[in-house]
C-alpha positions as CSV (number, residue, x, y, z in Angstrom):
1,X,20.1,-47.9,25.2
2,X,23.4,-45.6,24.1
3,X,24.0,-48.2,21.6
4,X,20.3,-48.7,20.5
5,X,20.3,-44.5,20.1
6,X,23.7,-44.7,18.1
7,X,22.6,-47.6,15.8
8,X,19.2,-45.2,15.0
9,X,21.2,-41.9,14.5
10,X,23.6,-43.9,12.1
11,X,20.2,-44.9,9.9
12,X,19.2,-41.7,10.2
13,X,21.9,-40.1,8.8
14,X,22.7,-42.5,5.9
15,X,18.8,-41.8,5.4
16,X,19.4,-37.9,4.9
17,X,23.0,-38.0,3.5
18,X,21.0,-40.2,0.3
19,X,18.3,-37.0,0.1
20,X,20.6,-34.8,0.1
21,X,22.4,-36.4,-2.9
22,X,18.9,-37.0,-4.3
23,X,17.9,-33.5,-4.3
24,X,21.3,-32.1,-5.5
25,X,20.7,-33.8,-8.9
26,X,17.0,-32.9,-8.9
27,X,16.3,-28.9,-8.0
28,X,13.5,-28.1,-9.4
29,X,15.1,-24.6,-11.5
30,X,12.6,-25.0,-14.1
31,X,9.4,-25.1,-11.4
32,X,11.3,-22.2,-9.5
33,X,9.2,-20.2,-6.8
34,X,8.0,-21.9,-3.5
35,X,9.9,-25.2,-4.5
36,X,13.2,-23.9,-5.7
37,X,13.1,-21.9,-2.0
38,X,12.2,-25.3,-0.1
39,X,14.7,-27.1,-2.2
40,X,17.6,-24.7,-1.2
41,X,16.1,-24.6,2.3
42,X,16.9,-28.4,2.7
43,X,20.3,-28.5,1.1
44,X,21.1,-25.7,3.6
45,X,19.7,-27.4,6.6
46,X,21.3,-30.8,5.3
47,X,24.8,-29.1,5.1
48,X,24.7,-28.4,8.4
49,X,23.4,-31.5,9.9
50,X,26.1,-33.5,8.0
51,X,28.6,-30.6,9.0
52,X,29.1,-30.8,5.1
53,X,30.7,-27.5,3.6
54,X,28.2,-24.8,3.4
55,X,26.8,-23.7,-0.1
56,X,23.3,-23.3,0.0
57,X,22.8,-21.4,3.1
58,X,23.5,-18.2,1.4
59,X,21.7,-19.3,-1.6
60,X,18.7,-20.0,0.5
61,X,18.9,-16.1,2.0
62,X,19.1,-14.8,-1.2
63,X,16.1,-16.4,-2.9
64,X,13.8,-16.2,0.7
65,X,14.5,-11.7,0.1
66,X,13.9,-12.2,-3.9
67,X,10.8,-14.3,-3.0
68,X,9.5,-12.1,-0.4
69,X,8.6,-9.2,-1.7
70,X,7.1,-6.5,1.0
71,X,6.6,-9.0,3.2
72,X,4.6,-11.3,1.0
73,X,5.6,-14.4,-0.8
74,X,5.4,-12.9,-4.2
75,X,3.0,-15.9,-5.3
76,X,0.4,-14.1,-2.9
77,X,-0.9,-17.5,-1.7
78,X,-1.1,-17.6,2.2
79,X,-0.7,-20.9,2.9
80,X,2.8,-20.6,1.2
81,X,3.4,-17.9,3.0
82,X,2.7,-19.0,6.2
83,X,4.8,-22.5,5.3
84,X,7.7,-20.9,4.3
85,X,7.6,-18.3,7.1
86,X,7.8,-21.7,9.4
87,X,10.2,-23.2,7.1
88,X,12.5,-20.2,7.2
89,X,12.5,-19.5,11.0
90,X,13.0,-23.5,11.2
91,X,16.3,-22.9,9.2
92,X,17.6,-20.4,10.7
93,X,17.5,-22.3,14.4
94,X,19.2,-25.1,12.3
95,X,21.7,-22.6,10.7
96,X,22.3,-20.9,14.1
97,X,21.2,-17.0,11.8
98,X,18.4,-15.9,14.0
99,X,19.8,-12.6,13.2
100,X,17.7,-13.2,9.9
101,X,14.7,-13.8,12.0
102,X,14.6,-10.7,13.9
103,X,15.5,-8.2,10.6
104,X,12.4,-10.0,8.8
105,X,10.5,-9.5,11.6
106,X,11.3,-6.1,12.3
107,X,9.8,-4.2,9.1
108,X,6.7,-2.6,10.0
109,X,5.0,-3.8,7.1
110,X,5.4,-7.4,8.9
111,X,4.2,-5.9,11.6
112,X,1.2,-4.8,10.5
113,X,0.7,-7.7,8.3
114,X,0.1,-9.9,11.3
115,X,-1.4,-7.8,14.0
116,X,-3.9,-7.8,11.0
117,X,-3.9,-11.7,10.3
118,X,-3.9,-12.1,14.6
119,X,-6.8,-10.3,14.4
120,X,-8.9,-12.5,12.3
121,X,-10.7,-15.7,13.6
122,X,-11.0,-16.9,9.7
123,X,-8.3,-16.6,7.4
124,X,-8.3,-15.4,4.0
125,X,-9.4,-17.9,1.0
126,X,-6.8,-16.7,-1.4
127,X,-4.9,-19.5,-3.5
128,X,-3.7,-22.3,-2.1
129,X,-5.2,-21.4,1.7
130,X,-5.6,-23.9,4.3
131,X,-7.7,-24.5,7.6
132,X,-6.9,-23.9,10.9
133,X,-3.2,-24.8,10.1
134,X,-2.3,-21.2,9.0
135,X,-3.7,-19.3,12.2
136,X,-1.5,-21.9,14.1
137,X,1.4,-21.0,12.1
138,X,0.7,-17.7,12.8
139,X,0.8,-18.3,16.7
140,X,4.3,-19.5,16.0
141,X,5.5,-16.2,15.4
142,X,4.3,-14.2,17.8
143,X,7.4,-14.4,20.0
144,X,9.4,-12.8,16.8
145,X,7.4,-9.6,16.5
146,X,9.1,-6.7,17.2
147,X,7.1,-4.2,19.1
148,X,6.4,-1.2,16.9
149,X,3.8,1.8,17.0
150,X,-0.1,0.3,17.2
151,X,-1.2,0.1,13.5
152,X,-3.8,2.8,12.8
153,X,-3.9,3.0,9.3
154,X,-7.6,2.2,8.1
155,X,-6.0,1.1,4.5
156,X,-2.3,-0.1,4.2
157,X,-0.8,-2.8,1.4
158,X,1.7,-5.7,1.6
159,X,2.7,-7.9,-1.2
160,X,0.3,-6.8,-3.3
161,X,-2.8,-7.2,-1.0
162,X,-4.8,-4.4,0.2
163,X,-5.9,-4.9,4.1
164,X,-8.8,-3.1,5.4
165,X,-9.9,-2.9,9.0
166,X,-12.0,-1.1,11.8
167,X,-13.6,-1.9,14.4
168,X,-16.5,-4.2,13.2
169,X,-15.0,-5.0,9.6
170,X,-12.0,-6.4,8.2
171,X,-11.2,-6.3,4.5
172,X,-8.7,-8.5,2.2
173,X,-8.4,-7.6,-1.3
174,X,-6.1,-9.4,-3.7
175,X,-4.9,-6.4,-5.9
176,X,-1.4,-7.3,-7.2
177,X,0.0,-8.1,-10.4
178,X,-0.4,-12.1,-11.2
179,X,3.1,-13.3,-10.8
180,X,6.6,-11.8,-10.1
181,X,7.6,-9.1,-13.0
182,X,9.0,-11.8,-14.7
183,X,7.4,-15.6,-15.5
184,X,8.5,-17.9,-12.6
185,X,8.0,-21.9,-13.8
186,X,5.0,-21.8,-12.1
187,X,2.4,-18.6,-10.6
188,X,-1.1,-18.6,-8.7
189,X,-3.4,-16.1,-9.3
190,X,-7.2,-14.4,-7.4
191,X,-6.6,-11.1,-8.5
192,X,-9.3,-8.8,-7.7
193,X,-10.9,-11.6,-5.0
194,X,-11.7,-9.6,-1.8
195,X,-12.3,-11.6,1.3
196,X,-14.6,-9.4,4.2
197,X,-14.5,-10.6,7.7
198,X,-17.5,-8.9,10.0
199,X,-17.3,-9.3,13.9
């Protein structure tokens, strides 16, 4: 059985040592965005599988706080959002830099960002959204969430979005610029779509 489990973990690695190589030929630079971040998110994790020297890890952190901006990914699509919210706390157990985790999740724009998105039994149809698959995501990251003060603000605004909520109606509006303030490869776009959620 030892030597069964040795023969696989020997596969396995030859397996991800060839992706690895693979990808470091291939970024995709001139797509940019969500796949340049998942691209540099591999590398990272792959370096530190292999126990290779370590170059993209920092990379990775860098482009995840460019990416991010206000708590958003600054393609204001949810489903990225919410995959590379899993991808990122995902590579940071794998990089041992939870620290990471809990300074993301301590702004209280985050905060407010997903006791709003808890709150909802949709989720909004913005971009590139998804089924149920995003409020499950969203369970994932309960257990980072900081405590903060209860979010009273009728109106507040993250990444471009403006949320909206009381007690019977909740209100997503896509008010943000189309893309970053410069041209990624690649950008998604509902400006001015509002999503209303009434309970």
């Amino acid at each position: 059985s030892s030597a069964l489990e040795d023969s696989h973990l020997v596969i396995l690695k030859s397996i991800l040592e060839t992706e690895y190589e693979f990808l470091l030929d291939n970024i995709e630079n001139d797509i940019d965005a969500n796949h340049l971040l998942t691209n540099y998110c591999a590398l990272a994790c792959s370096e530190s599988l292999l126990c290779l020297t370590k170059k993209y890890g920092k990379k990775y952190f860098t482009e995840f706080k460019k990416q991010f901006i206000g708590g958003l990914h600054y393609e204001r699509s949810f489903s990225y959002h919410s995959l590379m919210i899993n991808e990122f706390i995902l590579a940071c157990n794998i990089l041992d830099e939870m620290d990471e985790v809990k300074s993301f999740f301590k702004n209280k724009n985050i905060h407010k960002l997903y006791a709003f998105l808890l709150g909802l039994e949709s989720y909004p149809q913005f971009g590139d959204s998804f089924s149920e698959s995003f409020l499950d995501d969203l369970d994932n990251v309960k257990k980072y969430l900081v405590p903060q003060d209860e979010v009273n603000d009728a109106w507040f605004k993250i990444g471009g979005y403006c949320f909206y909520s009381n007690s019977d109606l909740k209100i997503v509006i896509d008010g943000g610029m189309p893309s970053p303030k410069y041209q990624p490869g690649h950008a998604h776009s509902s400006t001015f779509a509002i999503n209303i959620f009434y309970q």
